[in-house]
FIMAR-395212 format. One record per residue: x negated, y, z of N, C-alpha, C in turn; residue in three letters. Coordinates in steps of 0.2 Angstrom, whole numbers, plus 5000, padded with zeros to 4 digits. Example, Ala and Ser with C-alpha at 12.3 -4.5 7.8 and 13.67 -1.06 7.14 Angstrom:
! FIMAR-395212
493449725039493849785039493449845039ala
493649895035493249955036493650005039ser
! end
This chain:
! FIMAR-395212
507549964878506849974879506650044878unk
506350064884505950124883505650154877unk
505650204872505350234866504850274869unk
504150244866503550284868503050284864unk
502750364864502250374859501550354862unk
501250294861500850274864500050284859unk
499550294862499050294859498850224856unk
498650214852498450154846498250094853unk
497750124856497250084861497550054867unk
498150094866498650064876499250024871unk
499350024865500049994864500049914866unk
499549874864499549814867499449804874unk
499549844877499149824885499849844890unk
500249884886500949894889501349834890unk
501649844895502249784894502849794898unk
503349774894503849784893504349734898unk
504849754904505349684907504649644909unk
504249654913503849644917504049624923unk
504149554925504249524933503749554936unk
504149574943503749604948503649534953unk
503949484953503749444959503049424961unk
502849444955501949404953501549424955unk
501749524957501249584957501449594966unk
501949594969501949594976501749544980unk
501649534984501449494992502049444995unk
502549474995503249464996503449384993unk
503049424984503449354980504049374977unk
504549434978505049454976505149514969unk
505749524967505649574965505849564957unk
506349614954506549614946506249644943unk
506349664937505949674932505549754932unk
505149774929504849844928505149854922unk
505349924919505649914913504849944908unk
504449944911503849974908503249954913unk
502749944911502049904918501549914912unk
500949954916500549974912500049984918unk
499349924917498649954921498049964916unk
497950024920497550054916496850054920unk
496450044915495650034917495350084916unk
495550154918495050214920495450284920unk
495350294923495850394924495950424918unk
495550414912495850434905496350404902unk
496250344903496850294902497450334904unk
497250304911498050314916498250424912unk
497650464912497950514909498450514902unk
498250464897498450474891499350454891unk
499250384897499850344898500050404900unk
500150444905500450494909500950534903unk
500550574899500650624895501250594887unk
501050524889501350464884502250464886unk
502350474893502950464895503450534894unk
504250504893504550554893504450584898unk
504750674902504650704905505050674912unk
505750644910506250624916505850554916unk
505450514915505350444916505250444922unk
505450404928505350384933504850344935unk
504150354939503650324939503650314947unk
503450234946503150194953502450164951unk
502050174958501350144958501350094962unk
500950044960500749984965500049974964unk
499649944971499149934972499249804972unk
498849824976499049754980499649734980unk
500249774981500949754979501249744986unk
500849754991500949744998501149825002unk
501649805008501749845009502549895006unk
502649834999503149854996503649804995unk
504249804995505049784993505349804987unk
505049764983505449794974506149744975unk
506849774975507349744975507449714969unk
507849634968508049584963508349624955unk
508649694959508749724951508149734946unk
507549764949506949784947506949854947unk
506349884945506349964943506349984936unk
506650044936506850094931506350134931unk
506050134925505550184921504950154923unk
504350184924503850154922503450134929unk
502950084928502850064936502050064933unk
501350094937500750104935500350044940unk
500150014938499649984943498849984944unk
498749994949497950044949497549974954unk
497749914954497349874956496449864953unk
495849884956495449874953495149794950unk
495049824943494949764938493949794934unk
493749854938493249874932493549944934unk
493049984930493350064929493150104934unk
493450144930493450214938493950174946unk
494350164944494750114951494450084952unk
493850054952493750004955493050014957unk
492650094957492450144958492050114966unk
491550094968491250104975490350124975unk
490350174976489750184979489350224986unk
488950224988488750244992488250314988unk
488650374994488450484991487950474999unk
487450474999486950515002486650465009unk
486950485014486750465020487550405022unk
487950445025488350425027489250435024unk
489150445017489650445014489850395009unk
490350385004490650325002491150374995unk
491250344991491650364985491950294983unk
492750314983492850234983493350244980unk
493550224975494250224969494950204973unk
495450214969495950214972496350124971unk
495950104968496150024966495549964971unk
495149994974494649964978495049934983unk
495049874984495449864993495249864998unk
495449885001495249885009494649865012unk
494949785011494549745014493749735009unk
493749765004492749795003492749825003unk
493049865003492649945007492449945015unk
492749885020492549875024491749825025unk
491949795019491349755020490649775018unk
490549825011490049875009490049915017unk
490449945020490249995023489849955029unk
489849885030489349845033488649835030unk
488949835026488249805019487849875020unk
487949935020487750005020487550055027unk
487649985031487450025038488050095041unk
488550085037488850145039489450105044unk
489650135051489950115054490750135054unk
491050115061491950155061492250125055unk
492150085051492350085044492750005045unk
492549975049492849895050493449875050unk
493749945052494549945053494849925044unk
494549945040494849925037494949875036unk
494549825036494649765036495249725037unk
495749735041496249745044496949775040unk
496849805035497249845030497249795025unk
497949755021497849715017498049755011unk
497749795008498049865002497549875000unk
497649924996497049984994496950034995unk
496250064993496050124995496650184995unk
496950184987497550204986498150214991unk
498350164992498850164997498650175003unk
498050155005497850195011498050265015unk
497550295007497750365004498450405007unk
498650355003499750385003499950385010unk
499650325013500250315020499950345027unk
499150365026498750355031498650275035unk
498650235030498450175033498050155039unk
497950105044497850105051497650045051unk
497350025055497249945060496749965064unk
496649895069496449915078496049975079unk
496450025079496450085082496250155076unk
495850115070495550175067496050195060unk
496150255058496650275052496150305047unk
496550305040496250295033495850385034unk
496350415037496250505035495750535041unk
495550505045494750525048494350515046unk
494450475038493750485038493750525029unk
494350565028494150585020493750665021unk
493350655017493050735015493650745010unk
493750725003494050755000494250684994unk
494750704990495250684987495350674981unk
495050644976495350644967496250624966unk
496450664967497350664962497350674955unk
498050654950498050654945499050674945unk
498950724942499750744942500250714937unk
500650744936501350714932500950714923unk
500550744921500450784916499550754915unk
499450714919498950694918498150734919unk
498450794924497850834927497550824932unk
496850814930496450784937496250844941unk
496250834946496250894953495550854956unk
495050884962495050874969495350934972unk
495350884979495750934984495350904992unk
495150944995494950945002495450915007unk
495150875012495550845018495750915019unk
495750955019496251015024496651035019unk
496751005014497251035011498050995012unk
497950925016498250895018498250895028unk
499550915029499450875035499550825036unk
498950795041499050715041499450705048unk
499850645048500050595055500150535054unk
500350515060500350445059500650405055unk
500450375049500750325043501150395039unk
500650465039501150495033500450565033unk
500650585028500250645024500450685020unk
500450745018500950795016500350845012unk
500350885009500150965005500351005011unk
499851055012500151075016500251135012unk
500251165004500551215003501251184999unk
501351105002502151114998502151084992unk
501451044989501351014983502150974982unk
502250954974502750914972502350854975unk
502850814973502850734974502350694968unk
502250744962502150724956501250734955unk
501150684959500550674959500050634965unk
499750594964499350554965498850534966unk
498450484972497650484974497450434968unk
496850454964496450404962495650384963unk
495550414970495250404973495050454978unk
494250434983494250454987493550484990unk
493150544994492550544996492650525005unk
492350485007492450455015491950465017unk
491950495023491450505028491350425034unk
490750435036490550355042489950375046unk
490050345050489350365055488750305052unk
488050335053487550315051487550245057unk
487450195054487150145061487150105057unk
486250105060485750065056485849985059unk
486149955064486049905066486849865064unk
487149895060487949865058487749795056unk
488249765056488149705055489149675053unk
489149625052489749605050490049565054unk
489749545061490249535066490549545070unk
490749625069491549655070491849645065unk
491849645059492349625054492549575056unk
491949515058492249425059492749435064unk
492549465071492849465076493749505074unk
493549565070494149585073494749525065unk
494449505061494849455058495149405060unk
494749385065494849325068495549365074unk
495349415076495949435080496749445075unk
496649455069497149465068497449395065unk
497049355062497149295060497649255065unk
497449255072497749245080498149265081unk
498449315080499049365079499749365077unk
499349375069499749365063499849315059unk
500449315057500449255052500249255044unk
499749235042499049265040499349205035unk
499349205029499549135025500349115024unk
500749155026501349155025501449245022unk
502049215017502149275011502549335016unk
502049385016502349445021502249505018unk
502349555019502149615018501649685021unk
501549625027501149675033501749685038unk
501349735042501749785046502549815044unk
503049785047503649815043503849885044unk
503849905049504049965055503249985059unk
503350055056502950105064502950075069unk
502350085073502650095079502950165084unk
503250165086503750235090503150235092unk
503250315097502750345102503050325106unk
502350295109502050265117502350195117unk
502550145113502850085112502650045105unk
502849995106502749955098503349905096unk
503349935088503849885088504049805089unk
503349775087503349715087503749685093unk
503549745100503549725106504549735107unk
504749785104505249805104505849725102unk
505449735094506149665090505849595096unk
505349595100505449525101505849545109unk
505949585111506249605116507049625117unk
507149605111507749595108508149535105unk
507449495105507849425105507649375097unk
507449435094507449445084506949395082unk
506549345088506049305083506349245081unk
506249235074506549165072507249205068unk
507349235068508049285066508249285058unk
508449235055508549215049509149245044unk
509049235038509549255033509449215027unk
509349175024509349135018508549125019unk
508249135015507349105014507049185017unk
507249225021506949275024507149265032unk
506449275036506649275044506049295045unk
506349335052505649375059505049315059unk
504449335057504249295061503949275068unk
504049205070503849185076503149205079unk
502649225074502149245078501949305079unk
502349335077502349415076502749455074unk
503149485079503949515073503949555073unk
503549595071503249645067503249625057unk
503149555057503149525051503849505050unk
504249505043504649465039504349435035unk
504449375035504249305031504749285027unk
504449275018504649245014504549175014unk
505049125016504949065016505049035010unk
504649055005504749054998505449034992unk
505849044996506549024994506949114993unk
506649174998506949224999507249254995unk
507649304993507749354989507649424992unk
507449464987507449534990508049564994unk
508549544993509149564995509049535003unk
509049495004508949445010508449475015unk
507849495012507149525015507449595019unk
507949625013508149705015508649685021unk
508949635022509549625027509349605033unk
508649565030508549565038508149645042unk
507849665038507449745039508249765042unk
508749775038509149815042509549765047unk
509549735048509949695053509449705060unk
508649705061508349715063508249775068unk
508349845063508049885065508849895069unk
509849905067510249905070510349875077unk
509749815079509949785083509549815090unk
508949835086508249885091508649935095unk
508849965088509250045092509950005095unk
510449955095510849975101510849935106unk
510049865109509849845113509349915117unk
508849945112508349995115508550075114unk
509050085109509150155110508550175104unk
508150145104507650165097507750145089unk
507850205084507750195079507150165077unk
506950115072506450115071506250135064unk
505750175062505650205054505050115050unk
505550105044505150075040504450095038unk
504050055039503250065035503450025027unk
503649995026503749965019504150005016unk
503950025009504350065005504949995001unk
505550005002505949984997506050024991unk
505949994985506150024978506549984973unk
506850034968507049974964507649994966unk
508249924961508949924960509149854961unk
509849844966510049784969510249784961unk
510349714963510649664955511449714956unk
511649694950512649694951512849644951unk
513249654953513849584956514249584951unk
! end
């Protein structure tokens, strides 16, 4: 067990050999050898400064969009899902701006920015994460992406230093985001100022509608992670793996799904081992039917069991 000098107020709330299967979307996943959520940016500061200097840190929001392998993860895992707090942070700044904590999900941020007459903002609805993660990956759906609409940025580094930073401090593309003076890795969004067009006449029947399209789509109630793979420029992958034969494409309780193969489905039997083999069984079969690699949107983390 990890040795840590914790402040009086966090010792109970830490926990220790922590199942992840509980915390992801998947259903998968070994232990955390340290899980600690924290209900406000001084918190998550104290817990920072509390870890050794080499301790390895992973963040989760909603748990989606993520692969914790059967061994689990090494050193400490933070989750910033909003429960209260600064993360959980929404208000509406002036006319047509939004302050939204990094544990906020998507799908209400989408739904205030209807409540608020502020428009362009629906897509999120369509994002099953959080503001957070949005942040990280430049998250996307029918058509609109997270980083068009940031003004600027709350980060908190290795050392529990709170920064803002300006959209132009970042370059943005699609499903990815960078420093553009070269920032370390050691450091993170915990929240956000968004920008939206004023329209008085918003209403919530684009949200219905474009849910209802995805509902239709995807397999909406079957344990998935989202979007597995990017799309390449000028194609899609969904269009790719079914063009390749891969729906219904099986490995123990993991397989493509039929409605979408875009999606891998846990048919609650999976293992994360099985989830990662069909990912890569997947993506080798695209590149030597299509000649295209495809890049993972789901992060894999974590340590396979040993044999």
């Amino acid at each position: 067990m990890m040795a840590l000098q914790l402040p009086p107020r966090l010792e109970s709330r830490v926990l220790f050999d922590e199942p992840l299967a509980k915390h992801t979307s998947w259903r998968v996943g070994g232990p955390a050898d340290v899980f600690f959520k924290p209900r406000d940016v001084e918190e998550l500061s104290a817990f920072l400064r509390a870890l050794p200097s080499i301790t390895r840190i992973t963040w989760i929001g909603l748990g989606s969009n993520l692969l914790v392998r059967d061994g689990g993860i090494r050193g400490a895992l933070i989750a910033t899902l909003a429960t209260g707090g600064a993360f959980g942070e929404l208000k509406k700044l002036g006319d047509n701006e939004v302050w939204a904590g990094s544990g906020v999900t998507c799908a209400k941020l989408a739904k205030h920015c209807v409540k608020w007459g502020l428009g362009a903002g629906e897509f999120f609805a369509g994002i099953p994460g959080t503001v957070g993660g949005a942040l990280a990956m430049n998250a996307g759906a029918f058509g609109g992406e997270t980083w068009n609409h940031v003004v600027e940025v709350e980060t908190i580094d290795r050392n529990g230093g709170i920064r803002r930073r300006k959209a132009d401090d970042y370059r943005v593309a699609y499903r990815h985001i960078e420093l553009k003076s070269g920032g370390d890795n050691n450091e993170w969004f915990t929240g956000a100022r968004l920008r939206f067009e004023s329209r008085a006449h918003a209403g919530d029947a684009q949200i219905k509608s474009l849910l209802a399209r995805r509902k239709a789509t995807q397999p909406i109630g079957e344990l998935s992670c989202g979007s597995v793979f990017t799309n390449p420029p000028g194609d899609h992958a969904a269009r790719l793996i079914e063009a390749a034969g891969l729906k219904g494409f099986r490995i123990g309780g993991a397989r493509v799904s039929e409605k979408h193969a875009n999606f891998i489905i846990n048919d609650r039997t999976a293992t994360a081992a099985e989830l990662e083999r069909v990912i890569e069984h997947v993506r080798a079969t695209v590149e030597k039917v299509h000649g295209v690699r495809l890049t993972p949107e789901v992060r894999v983390v974590g340590e396979a069991l040993k044999s």
